[in-house]
C-alpha angles and dihedrals in degrees: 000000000000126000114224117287074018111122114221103238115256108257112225082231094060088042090052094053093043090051095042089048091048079228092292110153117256124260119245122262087248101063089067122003133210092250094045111115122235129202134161115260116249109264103005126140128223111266114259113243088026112163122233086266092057095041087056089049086045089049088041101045093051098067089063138284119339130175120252091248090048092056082045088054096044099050094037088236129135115266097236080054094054093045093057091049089048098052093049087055094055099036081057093049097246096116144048127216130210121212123243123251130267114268108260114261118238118251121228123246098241086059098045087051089054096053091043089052095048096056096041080056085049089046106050 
């Protein structure tokens, strides 16, 4: 904790991000979100000049679809960081993006108490 006029000290992880973003702000939450599903496009080649953190996606994503928070966890990055890798990655045609499912539809009550009523016959 900092006392007041006193700076916080820089963490190396905030000075990672902001190095492996260039600066750049972070995409919303909306653009790609944690659910979303990320696989290499067919017949793409890496890009020339990619970092060590695009090189691992790229490792990652070629193996089949993963979800944006899984890349995050696998590469230790935040997930805002990720996102934007990511992002890059797909505006340049180098992923592909699966939607996300449709919401779940409520079930009525009437339903729910069959079923209830069918495993407590199962159980007894």
């Amino acid at each position: 904790m900092t006392s007041h006029g006193e700076e916080a000290p820089v963490t190396s992880d905030f000075v990672r991000s902001y190095v492996i973003t260039g600066g750049r702000t972070l995409p919303s939450a909306d653009d790609l979100a944690l659910h979303t599903l990320v696989t290499l496009a067919p017949d793409r080649e890496m890009p020339l000049g990619a970092g060590p953190e695009v090189r691992a996606i790229w490792e990652l994503c070629a193996g089949g679809y993963l979800s944006v928070a899984e890349v995050a966890g696998h590469l230790s990055l935040p997930v805002g960081v990720a996102r934007l890798l990511l992002t890059d990655l797909f505006e340049q045609g180098h992923l592909l993006r699966r939607a996300a499912p449709p919401r779940a539809q409520l079930a009525d009550r009437a339903t729910l108490e069959k079923v209830l009523h069918g495993l407590e016959t199962l159980i007894v």
